[in-house]
N, C-alpha and C positions, 0 to 999 in steps of 0.2 A: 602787484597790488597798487603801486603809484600810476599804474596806467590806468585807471579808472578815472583818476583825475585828470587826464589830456581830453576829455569829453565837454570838461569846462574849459573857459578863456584865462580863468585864474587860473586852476592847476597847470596851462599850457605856460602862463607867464610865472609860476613862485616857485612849483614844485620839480628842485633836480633829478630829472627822475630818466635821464637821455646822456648818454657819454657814446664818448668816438675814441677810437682806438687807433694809433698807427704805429706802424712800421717799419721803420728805414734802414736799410741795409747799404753800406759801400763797402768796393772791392776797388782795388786800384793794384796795378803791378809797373816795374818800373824797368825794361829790357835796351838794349843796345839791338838796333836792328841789323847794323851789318856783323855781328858774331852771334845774335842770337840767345846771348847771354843775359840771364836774368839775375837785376842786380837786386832788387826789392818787390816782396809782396805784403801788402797790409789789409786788412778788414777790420769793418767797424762795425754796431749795429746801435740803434737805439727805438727807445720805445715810451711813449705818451701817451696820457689819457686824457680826456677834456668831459666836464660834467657841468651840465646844466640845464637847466628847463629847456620843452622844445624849441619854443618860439627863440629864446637868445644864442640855442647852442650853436659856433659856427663851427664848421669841420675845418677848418683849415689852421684852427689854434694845434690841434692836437699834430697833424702835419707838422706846421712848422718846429715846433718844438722838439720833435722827432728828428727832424733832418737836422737842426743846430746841434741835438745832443751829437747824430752820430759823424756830423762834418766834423767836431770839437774832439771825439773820440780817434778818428780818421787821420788827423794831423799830430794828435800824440804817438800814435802809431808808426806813422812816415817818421818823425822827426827821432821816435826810440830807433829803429829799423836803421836809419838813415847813417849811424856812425856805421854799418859794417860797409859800406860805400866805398868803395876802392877803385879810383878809375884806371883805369890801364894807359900802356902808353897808344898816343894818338895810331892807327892804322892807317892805310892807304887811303889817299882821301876818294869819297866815291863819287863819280860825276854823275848826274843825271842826262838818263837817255831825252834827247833831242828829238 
């Protein structure tokens, strides 16, 4: 119904009638490469919406705000996860092939 009004200049600059949606998901795992062993996995996700007439709306409000929730979400995560961390004793040290 409000898109009738994007045909005018006013309803492109008064009327909210345009939103952007995002997404963001992070995965993160935390392994030893020489045994293979996987000492943490964590995921986050978060999700934003951004509303406003066309002409002001910009997309990258609703991104960023998605990625801070789920970096924020991401680091509670690791940091809960992170007390079952138990390092083992040091192994052979591995040299790199030349």
């Amino acid at each position: 119904m409000l898109s009738v009004l994007n045909l005018t200049l006013v309803g492109m600059v008064i009327v909210p009638g345009h939103h952007k949606e995002a997404l963001t998901i992070i995965e993160g795992v935390v392994f030893d490469n020489r045994n293979e062993y996987v000492y943490l996995v964590a995921s986050a996700e978060a999700t934003s919406v951004a509303t406003a007439p066309l002409a002001l709306l910009d997309d990258r409000d609703a991104s960023r705000k998605s990625r801070l929730g789920a970096l924020h979400r991401f680091g509670d995560a690791l940091a809960r996860e992170a007390h079952r961390f138990r390092p083992g004793p040091p192994g052979p040290r591995y040299e790199t092939p030349k």
